[in-house]
Structure formats: C-alpha cells, structure tokens
C-alpha atoms as one frame of an Amber mdcrd trajectory, in Angstrom:
protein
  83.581 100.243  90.440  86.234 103.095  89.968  86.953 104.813  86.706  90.477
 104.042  85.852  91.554 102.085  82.490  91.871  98.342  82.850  95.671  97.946
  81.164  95.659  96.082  77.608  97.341  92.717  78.824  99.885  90.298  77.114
  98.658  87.127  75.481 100.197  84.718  77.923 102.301  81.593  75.932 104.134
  79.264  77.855 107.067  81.018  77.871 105.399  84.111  78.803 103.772  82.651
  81.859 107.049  81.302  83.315 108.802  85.283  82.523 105.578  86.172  84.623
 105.228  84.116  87.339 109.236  84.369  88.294 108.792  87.934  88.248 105.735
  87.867  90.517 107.637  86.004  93.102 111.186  87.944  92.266 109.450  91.887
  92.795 107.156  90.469  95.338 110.250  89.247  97.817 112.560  91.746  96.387
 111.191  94.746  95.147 110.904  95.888  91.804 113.431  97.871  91.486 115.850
  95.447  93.032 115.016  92.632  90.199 116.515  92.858  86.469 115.647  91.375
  83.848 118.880  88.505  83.828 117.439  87.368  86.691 113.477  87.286  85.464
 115.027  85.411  82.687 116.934  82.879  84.613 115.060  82.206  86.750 111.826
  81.684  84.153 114.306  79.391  81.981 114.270  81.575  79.007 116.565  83.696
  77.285 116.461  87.671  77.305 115.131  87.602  73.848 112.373  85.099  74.568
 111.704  87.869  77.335 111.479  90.980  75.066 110.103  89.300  72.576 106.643
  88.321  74.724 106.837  91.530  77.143 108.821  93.916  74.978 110.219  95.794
  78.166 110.370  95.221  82.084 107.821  97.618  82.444 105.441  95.714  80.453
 106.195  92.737  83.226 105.515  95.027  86.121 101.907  95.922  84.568 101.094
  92.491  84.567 102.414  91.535  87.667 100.688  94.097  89.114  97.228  93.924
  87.131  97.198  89.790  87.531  97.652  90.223  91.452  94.675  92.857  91.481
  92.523  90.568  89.283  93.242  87.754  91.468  92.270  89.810  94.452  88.745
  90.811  93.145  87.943  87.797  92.746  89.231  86.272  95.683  87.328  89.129
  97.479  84.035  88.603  95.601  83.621  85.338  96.728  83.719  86.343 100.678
  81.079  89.234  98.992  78.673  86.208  97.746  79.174  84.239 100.811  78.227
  87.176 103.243  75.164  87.487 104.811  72.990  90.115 103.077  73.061  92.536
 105.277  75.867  95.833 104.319  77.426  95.340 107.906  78.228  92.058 106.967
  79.331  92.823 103.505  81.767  95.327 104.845  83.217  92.782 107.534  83.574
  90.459 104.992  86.277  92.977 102.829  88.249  92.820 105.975  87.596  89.089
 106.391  89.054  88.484 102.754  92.077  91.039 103.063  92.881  88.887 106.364
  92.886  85.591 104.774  94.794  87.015 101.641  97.255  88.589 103.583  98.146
  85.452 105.282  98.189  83.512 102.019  99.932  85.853  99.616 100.947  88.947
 101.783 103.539  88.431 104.032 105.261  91.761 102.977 102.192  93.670 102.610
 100.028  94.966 100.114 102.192  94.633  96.639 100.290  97.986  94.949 102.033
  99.600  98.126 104.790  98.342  98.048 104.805  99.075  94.031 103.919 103.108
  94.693 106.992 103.151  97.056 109.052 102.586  93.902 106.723 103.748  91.190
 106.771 107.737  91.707 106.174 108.873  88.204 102.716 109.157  87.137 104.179
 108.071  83.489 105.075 104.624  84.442 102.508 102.664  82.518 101.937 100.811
  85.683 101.202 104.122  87.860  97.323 104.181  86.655  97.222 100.231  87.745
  98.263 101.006  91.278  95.935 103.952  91.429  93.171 102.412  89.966  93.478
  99.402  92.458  93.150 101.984  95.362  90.145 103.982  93.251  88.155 100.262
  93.183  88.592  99.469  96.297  87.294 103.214  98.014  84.638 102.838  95.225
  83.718  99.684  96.912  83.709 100.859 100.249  81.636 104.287  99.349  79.228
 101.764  97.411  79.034  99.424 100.583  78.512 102.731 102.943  75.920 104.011
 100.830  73.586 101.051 102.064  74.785 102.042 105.747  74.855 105.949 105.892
  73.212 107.285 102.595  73.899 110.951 103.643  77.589 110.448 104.805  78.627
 107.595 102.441  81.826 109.511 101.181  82.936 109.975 104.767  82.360 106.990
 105.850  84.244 105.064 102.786  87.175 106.676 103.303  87.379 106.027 107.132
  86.399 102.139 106.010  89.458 102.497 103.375  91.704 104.483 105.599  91.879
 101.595 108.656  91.920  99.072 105.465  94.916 100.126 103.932  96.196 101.024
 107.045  95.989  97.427 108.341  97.623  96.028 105.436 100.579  98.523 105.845
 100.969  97.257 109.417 100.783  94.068 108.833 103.324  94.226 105.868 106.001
  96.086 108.524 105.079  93.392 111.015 104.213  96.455 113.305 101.891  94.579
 115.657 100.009  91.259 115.713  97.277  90.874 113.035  96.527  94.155 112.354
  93.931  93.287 109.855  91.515  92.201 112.638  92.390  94.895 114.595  90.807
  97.306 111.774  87.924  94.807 111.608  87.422  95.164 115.181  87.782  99.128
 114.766  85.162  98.893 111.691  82.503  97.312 113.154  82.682  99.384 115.657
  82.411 102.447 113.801  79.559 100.708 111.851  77.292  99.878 115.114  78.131
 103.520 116.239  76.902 104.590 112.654  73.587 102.680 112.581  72.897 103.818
 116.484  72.688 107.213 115.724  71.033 106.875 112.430
C-alpha cells in the first residue's frame, strides 16, 4: 500500500549495526537534531571514520533509523492483521490494538516519523519521502480497510480512521491524557457501528 519509494538501504556489518542501533536510541530520546555524530560514534564504539565509511553521512543514519523503525512496525502490525478476526471491524480495531501495544513497548515519546517531521522540514532531506511515505501506507491501509466497511465513502472514512490514529499517538507522545490510544479505539469503533447502522 502507498506509492512512495522504499529508500535503497545500507548493507549492515557489525560495525554498522552498532553506528545504527546507538543512533536509534540517541535520536529517539534526544532528537535528531540534538545528536552528532561524536556521540553516534562513541557511543557505537567506533571511530568517525568507521562511521562515514559504512553510512557516508548522518543523513544516511537518519534514513535508516527511520526506514528500520517503519519496517519493524509493519510487521509488528501485520501480525495483529493475521490474528484478527475476519471481519473489517475487527481488522481496523486491531491497527489500534497494535499501535497501543507498540506505543507502550517502543513509544514512550511518541510516534518517531513525528517526531522526525518536527525536525525534518525540507522536502530534500533524503529522509523526508520516508516519513511521508510512512504516513501515505498507513492512510492507504486505512482507505483499503474502509473500503470493506463503506465502499462509497472509503476516502472519508480513512482519513477520519487515520486522523484519531495519528492523533492518539501525538497525545500519547505529549503525555496529554491517559492512554489515548484506546481512547481513539473507543472513538473508532464507534464511528464504525454508526457507519454499518446506517449503511
């Protein structure tokens, strides 16, 4: 689902996957912006050239951060897909299900391709089309699950689906209000058995 580019991704040596997962943890807890490459290298245990030399630049690492944490969420996400009950209510519960259980495992600040657009701005960044593309899958996903709800007002109703999605994981990433995610569960299945009444 969605139309964007997947990014060409770095063969991953030892080395490499020690730069990458102490930047995944560093820009996660930090911010990008807030995390150099001294520290990615320190912290990894490898020198500056060992860094350049697998990633060639810091915004290299910030692709792959990004584009490893989206991979890892699709799949995470398909398997609460395959374990859902067949019907497209259920299928749709179950993205809110997954984004709950994610959130509490690996998103205590909120949702990183958020937090990554806060500091990513210029549509030139080679990691720019990874954040957007994240957000194109997942409204693809949601049309494609509405479709099987609403066929005539599948477009509208994906984007409310997406809209109290992201929403929730903004919330719950400024700690606005207890478990927001469920909240916008609550609010979805609502909308969904309001949906099939009047169909």
């Amino acid at each position: 689902m969605g139309t964007a580019e997947q990014p060409q991704r770095v063969t991953m040596t030892r080395a490499a996957r020690r730069v990458l997962e102490a930047a995944e943890r560093l820009f996660y807890e930090r911010g990008i912006h807030a995390v150099g490459v001294d520290l990615i290298a320190a912290e990894a245990g490898v020198t500056k050239k060992t860094l350049y030399d697998r990633f060639g630049s810091k915004e290299r690492i910030v692709v792959e951060y990004l584009a490893g944490r989206d991979e890892r969420w699709r799949a995470f996400l398909a398997q609460y897909l395959d374990a859902a009950h067949a019907t497209p209510r259920a299928r749709v519960l179950a993205v809110f299900d997954a984004s709950r259980a994610w959130s509490a495992r690996f998103g205590a600040k909120g949702c990183s391709m958020v937090n990554a657009h806060a500091e990513i701005s210029d549509p030139s960044h080679p990691a720019f089309p990874v954040i957007g593309g994240q957000k194109e899958w997942m409204l693809a996903l949601f049309t494609g699950l509405a479709r099987d709800i609403a066929p005539d007002d599948a477009e509208r109703l994906g984007r409310t689906l997406m809209l109290l999605h992201e929403g929730a994981l903004v919330a719950h990433g400024l700690s606005v209000f207890p478990d927001p995610v469920a909240h916008a569960r609550d609010e979805a299945a609502a909308l969904l058995d309001a949906v099939t009444a009047g169909a």
